[in-house]
C-alpha positions in Angstrom: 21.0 135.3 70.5 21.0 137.6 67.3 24.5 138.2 65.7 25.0 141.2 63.7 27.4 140.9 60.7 28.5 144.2 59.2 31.7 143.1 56.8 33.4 146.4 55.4 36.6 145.0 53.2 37.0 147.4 50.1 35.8 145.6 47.3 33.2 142.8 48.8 30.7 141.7 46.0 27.1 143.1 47.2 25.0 139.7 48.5 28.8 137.9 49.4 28.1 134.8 51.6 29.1 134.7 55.6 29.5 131.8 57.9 29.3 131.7 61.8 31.6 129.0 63.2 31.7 128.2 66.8 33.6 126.4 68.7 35.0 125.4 72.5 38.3 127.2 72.9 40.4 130.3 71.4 42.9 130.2 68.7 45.2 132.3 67.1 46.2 130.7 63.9 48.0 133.1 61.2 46.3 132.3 57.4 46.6 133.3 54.2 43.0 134.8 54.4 43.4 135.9 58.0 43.6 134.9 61.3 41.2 131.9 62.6 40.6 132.7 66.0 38.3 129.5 67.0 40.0 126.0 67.5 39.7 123.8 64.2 40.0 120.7 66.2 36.0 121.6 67.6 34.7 124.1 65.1 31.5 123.4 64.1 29.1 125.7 61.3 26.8 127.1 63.0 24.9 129.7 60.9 25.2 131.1 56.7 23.7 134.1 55.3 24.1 136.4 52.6 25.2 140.3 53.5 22.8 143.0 52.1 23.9 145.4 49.6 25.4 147.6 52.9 27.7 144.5 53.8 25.1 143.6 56.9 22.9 140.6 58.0 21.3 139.7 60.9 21.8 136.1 61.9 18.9 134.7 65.0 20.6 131.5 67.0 18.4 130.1 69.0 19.9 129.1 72.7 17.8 126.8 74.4 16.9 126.7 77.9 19.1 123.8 79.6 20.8 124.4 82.8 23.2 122.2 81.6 24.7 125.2 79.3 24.9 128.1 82.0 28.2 129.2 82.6 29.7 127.9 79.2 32.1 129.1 77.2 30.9 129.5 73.2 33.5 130.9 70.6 32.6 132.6 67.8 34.0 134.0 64.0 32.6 134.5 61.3 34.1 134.6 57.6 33.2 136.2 54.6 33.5 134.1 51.4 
């Protein structure tokens, strides 16, 4: 799977940091810095890059090939920081 961040916020610093959490279920919890949409009780870090000069990075996650996984449900969101 190859995620494609592209983070536009007026004022991001060039080379800012992102992370990709995932987790099992939806949320919709209000924050001071937004709105975490993944469930904190089974978020897990999946991924961290730095954004280009543009605001964009290409992120490669690697799903492997179990049965076991088909029909799953992954959430993902990622942060700038």
């Amino acid at each position: 799977m190859l995620l494609r961040e592209h983070a536009t916020p007026e004022g991001l610093a060039a080379s800012a940091a992102v992370g990709v959490f995932a987790a099992a279920q939806r949320a919709s919890i209000q924050r001071p810095f937004g709105t975490l949409l993944v469930d904190p009780t089974t978020l897990i870090p999946i991924a961290s890059a730095m954004l280009s000069a543009q605001g964009t990075t290409r992120i490669a996650l690697p799903i492997p090939n179990i049965a076991g996984l088909a029909g799953g449900v992954l959430v993902l969101q990622s942060a700038v920081v």
